[in-house]
SEKOL-46157 format. One record per residue (C-alpha): residue in one letter; x, y, z. Coordinates in Angstrom, 2 decimals. Layout:
BEGIN
   residu        c1        c2        c3
        a         X         Y         Z
...
This chain:
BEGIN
   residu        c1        c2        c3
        x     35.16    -20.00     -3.75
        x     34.76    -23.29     -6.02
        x     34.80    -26.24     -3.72
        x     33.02    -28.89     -2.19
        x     31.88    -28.81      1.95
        x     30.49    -31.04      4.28
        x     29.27    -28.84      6.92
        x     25.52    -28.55      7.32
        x     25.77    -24.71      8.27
        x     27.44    -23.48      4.92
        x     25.57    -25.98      3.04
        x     22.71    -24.49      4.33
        x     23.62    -21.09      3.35
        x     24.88    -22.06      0.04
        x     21.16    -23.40     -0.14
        x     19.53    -20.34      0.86
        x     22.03    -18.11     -1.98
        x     20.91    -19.94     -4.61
        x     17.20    -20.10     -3.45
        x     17.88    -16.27     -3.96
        x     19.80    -16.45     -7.11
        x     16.23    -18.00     -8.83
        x     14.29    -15.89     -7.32
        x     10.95    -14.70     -5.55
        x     10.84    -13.89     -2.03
        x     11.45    -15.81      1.03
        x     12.17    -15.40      4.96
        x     15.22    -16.69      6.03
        x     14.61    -16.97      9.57
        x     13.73    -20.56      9.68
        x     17.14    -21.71      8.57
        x     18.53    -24.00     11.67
        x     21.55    -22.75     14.06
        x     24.30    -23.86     12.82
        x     26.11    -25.98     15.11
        x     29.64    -25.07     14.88
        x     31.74    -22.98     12.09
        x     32.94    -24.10      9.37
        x     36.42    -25.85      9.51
        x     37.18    -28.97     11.33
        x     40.88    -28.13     12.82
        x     41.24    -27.74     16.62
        x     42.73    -24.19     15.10
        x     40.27    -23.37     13.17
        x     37.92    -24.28     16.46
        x     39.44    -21.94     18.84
        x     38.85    -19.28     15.87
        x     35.25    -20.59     16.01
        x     34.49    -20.02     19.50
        x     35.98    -16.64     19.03
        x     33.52    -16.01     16.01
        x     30.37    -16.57     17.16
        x     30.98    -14.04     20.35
        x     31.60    -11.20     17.72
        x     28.76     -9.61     16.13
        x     28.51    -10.50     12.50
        x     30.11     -8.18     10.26
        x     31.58     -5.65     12.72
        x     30.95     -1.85     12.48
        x     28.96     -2.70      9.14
        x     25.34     -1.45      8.60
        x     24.87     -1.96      4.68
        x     26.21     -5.07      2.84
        x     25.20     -5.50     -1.29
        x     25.51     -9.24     -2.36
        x     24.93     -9.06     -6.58
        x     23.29    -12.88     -7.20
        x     23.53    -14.00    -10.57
        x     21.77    -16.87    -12.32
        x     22.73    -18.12    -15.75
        x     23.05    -21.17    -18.30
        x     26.83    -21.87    -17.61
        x     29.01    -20.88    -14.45
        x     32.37    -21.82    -16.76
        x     31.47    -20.68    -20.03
        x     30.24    -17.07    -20.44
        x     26.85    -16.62    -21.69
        x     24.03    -14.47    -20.50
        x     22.65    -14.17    -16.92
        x     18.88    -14.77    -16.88
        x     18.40    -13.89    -12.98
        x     19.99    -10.77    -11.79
        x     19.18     -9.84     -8.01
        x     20.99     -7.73     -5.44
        x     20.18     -8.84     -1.40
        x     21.29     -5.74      0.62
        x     21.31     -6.70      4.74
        x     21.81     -4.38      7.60
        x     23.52     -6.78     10.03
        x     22.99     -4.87     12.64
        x     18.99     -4.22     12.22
        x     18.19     -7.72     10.61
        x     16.97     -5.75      8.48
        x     16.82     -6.84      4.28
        x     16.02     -6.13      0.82
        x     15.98     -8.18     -2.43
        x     15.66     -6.03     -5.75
        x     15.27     -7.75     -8.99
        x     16.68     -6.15    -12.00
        x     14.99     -7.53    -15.01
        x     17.29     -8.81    -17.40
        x     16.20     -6.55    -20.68
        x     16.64     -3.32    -18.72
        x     18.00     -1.27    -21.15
        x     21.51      0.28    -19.31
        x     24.63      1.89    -19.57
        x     27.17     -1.40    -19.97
        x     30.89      0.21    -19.38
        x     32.94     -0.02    -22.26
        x     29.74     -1.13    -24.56
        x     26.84      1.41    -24.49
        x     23.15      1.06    -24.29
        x     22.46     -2.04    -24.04
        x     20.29     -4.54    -22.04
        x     21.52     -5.68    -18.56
        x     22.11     -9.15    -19.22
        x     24.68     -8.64    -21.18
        x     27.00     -7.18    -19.58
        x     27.69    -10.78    -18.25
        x     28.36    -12.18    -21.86
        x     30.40     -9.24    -22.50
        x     32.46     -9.19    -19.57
        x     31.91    -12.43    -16.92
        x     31.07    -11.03    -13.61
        x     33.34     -8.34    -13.33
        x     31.26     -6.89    -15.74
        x     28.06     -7.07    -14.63
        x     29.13     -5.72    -11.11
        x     29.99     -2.82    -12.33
        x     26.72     -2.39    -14.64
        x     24.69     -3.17    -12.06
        x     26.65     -0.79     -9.06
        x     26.36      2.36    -12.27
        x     22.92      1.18    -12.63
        x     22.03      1.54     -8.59
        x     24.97      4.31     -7.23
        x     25.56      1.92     -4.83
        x     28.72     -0.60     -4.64
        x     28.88     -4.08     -4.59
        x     30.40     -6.26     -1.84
        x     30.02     -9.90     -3.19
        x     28.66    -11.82     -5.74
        x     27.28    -15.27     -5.95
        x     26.59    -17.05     -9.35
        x     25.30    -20.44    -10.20
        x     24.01    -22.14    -13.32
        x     20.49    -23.56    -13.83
        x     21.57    -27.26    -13.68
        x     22.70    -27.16    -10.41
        x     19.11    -25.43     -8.95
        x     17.24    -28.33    -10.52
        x     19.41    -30.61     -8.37
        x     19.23    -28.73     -5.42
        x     15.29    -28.38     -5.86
        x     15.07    -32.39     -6.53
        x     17.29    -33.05     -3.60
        x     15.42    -31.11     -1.61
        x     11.95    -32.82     -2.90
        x     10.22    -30.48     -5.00
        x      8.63    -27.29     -4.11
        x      4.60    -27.14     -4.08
        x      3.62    -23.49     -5.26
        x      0.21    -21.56     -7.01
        x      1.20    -21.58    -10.71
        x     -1.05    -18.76    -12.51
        x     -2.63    -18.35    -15.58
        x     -1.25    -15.46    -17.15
        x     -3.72    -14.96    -20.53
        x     -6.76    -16.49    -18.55
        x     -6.90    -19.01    -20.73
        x     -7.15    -22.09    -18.66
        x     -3.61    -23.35    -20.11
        x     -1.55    -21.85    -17.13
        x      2.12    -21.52    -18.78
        x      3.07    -22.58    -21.97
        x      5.19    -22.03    -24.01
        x      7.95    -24.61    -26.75
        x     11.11    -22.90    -28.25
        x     13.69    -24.60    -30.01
        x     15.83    -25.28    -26.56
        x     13.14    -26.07    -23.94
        x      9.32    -27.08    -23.53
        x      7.12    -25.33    -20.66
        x      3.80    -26.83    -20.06
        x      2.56    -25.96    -16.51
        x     -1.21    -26.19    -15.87
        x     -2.59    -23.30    -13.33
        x     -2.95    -24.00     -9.71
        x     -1.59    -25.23     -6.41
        x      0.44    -27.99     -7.33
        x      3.93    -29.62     -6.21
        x      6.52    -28.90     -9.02
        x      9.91    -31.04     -9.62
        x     13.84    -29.28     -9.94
        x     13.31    -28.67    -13.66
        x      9.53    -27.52    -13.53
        x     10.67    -25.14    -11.01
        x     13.15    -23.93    -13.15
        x     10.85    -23.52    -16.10
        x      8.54    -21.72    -13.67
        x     11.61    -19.16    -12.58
        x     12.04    -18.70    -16.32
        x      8.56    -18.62    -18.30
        x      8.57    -15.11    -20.00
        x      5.84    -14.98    -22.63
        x      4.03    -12.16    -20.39
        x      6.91     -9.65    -19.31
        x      9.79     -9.47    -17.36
        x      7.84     -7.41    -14.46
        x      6.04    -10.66    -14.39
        x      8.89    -12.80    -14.15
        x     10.66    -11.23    -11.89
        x      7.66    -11.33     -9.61
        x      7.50    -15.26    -10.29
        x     11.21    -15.77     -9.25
        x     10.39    -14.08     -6.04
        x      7.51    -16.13     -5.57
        x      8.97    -19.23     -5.84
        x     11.97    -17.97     -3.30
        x      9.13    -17.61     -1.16
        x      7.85    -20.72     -1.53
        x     11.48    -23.24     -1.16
        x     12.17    -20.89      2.01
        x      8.71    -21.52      3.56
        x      8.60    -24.94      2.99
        x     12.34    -26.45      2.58
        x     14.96    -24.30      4.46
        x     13.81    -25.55      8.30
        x     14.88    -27.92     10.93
        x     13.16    -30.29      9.96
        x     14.51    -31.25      6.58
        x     17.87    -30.57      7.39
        x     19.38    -33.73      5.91
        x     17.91    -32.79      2.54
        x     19.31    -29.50      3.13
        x     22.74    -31.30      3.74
        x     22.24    -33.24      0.43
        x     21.11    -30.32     -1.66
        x     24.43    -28.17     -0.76
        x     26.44    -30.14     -1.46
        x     25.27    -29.81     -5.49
        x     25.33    -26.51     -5.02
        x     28.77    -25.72     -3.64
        x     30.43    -28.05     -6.17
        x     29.35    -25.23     -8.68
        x     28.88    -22.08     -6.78
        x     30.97    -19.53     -8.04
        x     31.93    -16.49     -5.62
        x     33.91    -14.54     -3.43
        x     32.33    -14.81     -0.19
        x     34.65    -16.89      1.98
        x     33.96    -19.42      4.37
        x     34.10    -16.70      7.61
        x     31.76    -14.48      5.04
        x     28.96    -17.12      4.60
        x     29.06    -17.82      8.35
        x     27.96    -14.29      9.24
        x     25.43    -13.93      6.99
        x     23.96    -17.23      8.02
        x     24.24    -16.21     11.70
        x     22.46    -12.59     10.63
        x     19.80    -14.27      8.22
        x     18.17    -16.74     10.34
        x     17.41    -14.07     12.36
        x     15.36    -11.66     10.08
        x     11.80    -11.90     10.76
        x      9.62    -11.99      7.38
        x      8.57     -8.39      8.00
        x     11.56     -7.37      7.60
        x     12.42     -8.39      4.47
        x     11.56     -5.85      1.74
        x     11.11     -7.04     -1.88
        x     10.97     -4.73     -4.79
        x     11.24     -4.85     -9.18
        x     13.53     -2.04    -11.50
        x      9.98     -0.36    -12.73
        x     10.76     -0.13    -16.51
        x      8.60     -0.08    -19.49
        x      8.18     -1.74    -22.77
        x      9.98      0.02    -25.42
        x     11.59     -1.59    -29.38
        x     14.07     -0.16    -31.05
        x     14.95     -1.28    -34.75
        x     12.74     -4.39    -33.70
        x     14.89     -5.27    -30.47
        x     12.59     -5.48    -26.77
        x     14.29     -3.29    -24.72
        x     12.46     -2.29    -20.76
        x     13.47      0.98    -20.36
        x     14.13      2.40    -16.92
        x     11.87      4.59    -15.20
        x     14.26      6.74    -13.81
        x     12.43      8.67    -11.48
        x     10.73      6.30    -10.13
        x     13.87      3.57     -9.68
        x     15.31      6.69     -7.65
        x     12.03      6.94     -5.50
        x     12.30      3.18     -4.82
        x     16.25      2.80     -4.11
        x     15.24      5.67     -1.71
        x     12.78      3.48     -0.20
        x     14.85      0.81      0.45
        x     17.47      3.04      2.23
        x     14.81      4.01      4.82
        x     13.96      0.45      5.43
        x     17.39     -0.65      6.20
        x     17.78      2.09      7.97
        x     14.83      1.32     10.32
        x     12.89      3.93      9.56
        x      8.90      3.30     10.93
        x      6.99      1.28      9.29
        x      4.01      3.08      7.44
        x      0.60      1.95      8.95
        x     -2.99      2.99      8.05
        x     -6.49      1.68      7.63
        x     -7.46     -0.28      4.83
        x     -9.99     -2.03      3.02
        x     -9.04     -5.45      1.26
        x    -11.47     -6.27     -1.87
        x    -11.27     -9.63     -3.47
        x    -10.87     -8.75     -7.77
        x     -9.31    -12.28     -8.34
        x    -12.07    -14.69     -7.78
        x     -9.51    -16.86     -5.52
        x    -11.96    -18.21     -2.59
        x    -10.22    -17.04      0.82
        x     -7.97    -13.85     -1.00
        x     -8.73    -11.17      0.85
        x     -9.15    -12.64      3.92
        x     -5.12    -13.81      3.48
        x     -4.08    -10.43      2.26
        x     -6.09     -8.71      5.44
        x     -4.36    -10.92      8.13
        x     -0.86    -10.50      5.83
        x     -1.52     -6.57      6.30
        x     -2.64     -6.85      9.78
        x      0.85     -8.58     10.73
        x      2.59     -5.72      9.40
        x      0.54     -2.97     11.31
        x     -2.32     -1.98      9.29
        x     -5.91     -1.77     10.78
        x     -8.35     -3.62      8.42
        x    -11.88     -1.64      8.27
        x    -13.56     -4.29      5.68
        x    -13.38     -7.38      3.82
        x    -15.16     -8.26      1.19
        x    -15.75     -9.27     -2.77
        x    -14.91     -6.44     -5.83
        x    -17.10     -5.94     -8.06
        x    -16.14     -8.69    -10.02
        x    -13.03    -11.43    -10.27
        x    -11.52    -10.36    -13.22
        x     -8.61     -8.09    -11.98
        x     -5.35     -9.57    -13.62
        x     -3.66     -6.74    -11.58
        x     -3.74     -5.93     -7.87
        x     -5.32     -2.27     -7.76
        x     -4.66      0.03     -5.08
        x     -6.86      3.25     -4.48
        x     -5.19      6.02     -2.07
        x     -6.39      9.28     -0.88
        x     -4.14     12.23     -2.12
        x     -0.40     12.29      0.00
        x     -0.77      9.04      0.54
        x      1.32      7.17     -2.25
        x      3.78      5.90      0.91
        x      0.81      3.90      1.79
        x     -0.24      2.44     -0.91
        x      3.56      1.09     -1.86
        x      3.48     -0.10      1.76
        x      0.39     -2.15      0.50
        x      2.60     -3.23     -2.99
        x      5.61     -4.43     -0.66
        x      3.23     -6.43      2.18
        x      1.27     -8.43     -0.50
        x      4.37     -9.20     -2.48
        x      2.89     -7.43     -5.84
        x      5.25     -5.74     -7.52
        x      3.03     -4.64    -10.50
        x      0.09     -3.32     -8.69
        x     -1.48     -0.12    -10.17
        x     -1.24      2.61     -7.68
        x     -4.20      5.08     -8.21
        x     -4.51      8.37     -6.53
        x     -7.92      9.73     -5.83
        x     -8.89     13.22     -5.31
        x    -12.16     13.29     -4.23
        x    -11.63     11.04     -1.18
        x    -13.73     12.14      1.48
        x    -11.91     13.66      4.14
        x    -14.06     12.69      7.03
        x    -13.31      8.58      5.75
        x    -10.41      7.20      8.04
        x     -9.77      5.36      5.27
        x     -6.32      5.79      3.50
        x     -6.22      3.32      0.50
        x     -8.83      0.16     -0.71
        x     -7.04     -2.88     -1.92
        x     -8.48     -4.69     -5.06
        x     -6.89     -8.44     -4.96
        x     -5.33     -9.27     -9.03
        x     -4.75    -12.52    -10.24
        x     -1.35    -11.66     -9.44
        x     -1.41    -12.04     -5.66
        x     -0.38    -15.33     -4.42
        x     -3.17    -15.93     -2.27
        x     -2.46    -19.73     -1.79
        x      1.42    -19.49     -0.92
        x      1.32    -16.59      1.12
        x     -1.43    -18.56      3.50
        x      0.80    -21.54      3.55
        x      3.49    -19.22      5.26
């Protein structure tokens, strides 16, 4: 579907995709009702009215969308954001995985070779079929969208205001100058125009762990503060860019549902998770190579939570490693939300933790990724510890990293 629309509840969706296409994670919930579906005949009215008495998606409980960003919807080059949303309609229940883009994979027809591209090898097409061999699970839509139109929807829709970090600790937040594009972003709270966002989504000196988990943050971020009743007409405006150049084959009746479905899913029920890999060169190339056990453990994971199965809940203590006045205090009333008892609060030893740390008592790793998922760090180092005492309720201690978004997730 290439065309332009004037309706405010598929421009609102078409809003929300490519919020997802740049990543980090978001709740949907606070999109608007739409008013009435799309179409404006009194046909395609009296189909409308019919519509929205069904249930979304009939007899479906699993649907995979594959959400592509890259440089050029027309031309074929390599996609820089690759995400799959999976959505049980019938649970409002959903997951966004990120899959980052030098994961070294099995491309059909090509070999070992990293994920991104399959795109630049194949369009679409291709990469739908890397990514469903990659996952053993299949694909039901795809949505794609180039970079230019995000910075238009993002300065249409007035900026986004998000916590940029510091990744070296150096005081220079993100930097970085290449041939093709500048990045200069000091660390901090700050508000952020259309193409600062995008340099945020796609600053990679650290890793691609990292970036991944920066995507996700700022699709946090535009959801919280842009996709609401409130701004609607900016919403309006903002679609309408993006529609123009969306490129996929979700049709109008499609995009309906899953708006009608996604304003509905409360924000813990949205899971977000990262393709662990590692860092691995071979003949001089960066390759992140695939844990394969433990991408199996997660895909598992994300099966039981759109399948509803009980939230894990335990008692906790929340440590603040980050040095981030108010951290733990967030994280604790983030974790409380979503079931867990909090014993303590209080400071770490010291604020130097780049990297969330979380301590568990033996058999209780299920925990402890519970933790990972609720705080939105992807890359937190899960540590097992023998010698727990077993009389200690306890079941895992949280150390706050530099990489938990302490400032964002209390604006939610």
């Amino acid at each position: 579907m290439k065309q332009s629309g004037r309706f405010l509840d598929i421009a609102l969706y078409m809003v929300a995709a490519v919020v997802v296409v740049m990543g980090a994670l978001g709740a949907v919930s606070a999109l608007m009702n739409p008013s009435s579906p799309p179409g404006d005949s009194s046909a395609q009215r009296q189909v409308g009215i019919l519509q929205r008495f069904r249930e979304p998606f009939p007899g479906r409980t699993r649907i995979n969308v594959l959400l592509l960003g890259s440089d050029d919807v027309d031309n074929i080059g390599r996609s820089d954001t690759i995400m799959v949303l999976s959505l049980n309609p019938r649970l409002k229940h959903t997951a966004v995985l990120s899959i980052p883009r030098d994961s070294r994979v099995q491309v059909p027809g090509h070999g070992l070779d990293k994920i991104n591209s399959a795109y630049a090898y194949g369009g679409v097409e291709l990469a739908q079929k890397t990514v469903e061999q990659l996952l053993g699970m299949h694909i039901d839509y795809y949505a794609q969208v180039g970079f230019d139109a995000f910075v238009d929807a993002v300065d249409e829709l007035g900026g986004v205001d998000i916590d940029v970090p510091d990744p070296f600790g150096t005081g220079k937040g993100m930097v970085k100058h290449t041939y093709y594009d500048s990045i200069n972003l000091k660390p901090g709270y700050q508000h952020l125009d259309g193409k600062q966002a995008l340099q945020f989504a796609r600053y990679r000196n650290d890793s691609d762990i990292e970036r991944a988990k920066r995507q996700q943050q700022l699709l946090r971020a535009l959801v919280d503060q842009k996709l609401n009743v409130m701004n609607s007409h900016r919403l309006l405006a903002a679609g309408s860019k993006i529609i123009e150049r969306l490129n996929t084959d979700i049709d109008w009746w499609t995009a309906y549902d899953f708006l009608r479905v996604l304003r509905q899913i409360p924000a813990a029920e949205i899971m977000v998770a990262t393709v662990p890999i590692g860092d691995s060169s071979i003949n001089g190339i960066y390759y992140g190579e695939v844990h394969e056990h433990d991408l199996r453990e997660l895909l598992a994971e994300i099966n039981s939570h759109l399948s509803g199965a009980p939230m894990l809940a335990a008692t906790v203590d929340v440590r603040n490693g980050s040095g981030v006045a108010g951290a733990a205090s967030v994280a604790a009333e983030r974790l409380a939300e979503s079931g867990f008892e909090i014993a303590d609060i209080g400071n770490a030893s010291n604020f130097e933790y780049r990297r969330t740390v979380i301590s568990h008592r033996t058999g209780e790793r299920e925990v402890a990724r519970r933790v990972k998922e609720v705080l939105a760090v992807p890359d937190a180092q899960l540590i097992e510890q023998h010698d727990w005492d077993d009389s200690d309720e306890l079941k895992a201690v949280v150390v706050l990293g530099k990489d938990f978004a302490a400032n964002s997730m209390a604006a939610r």
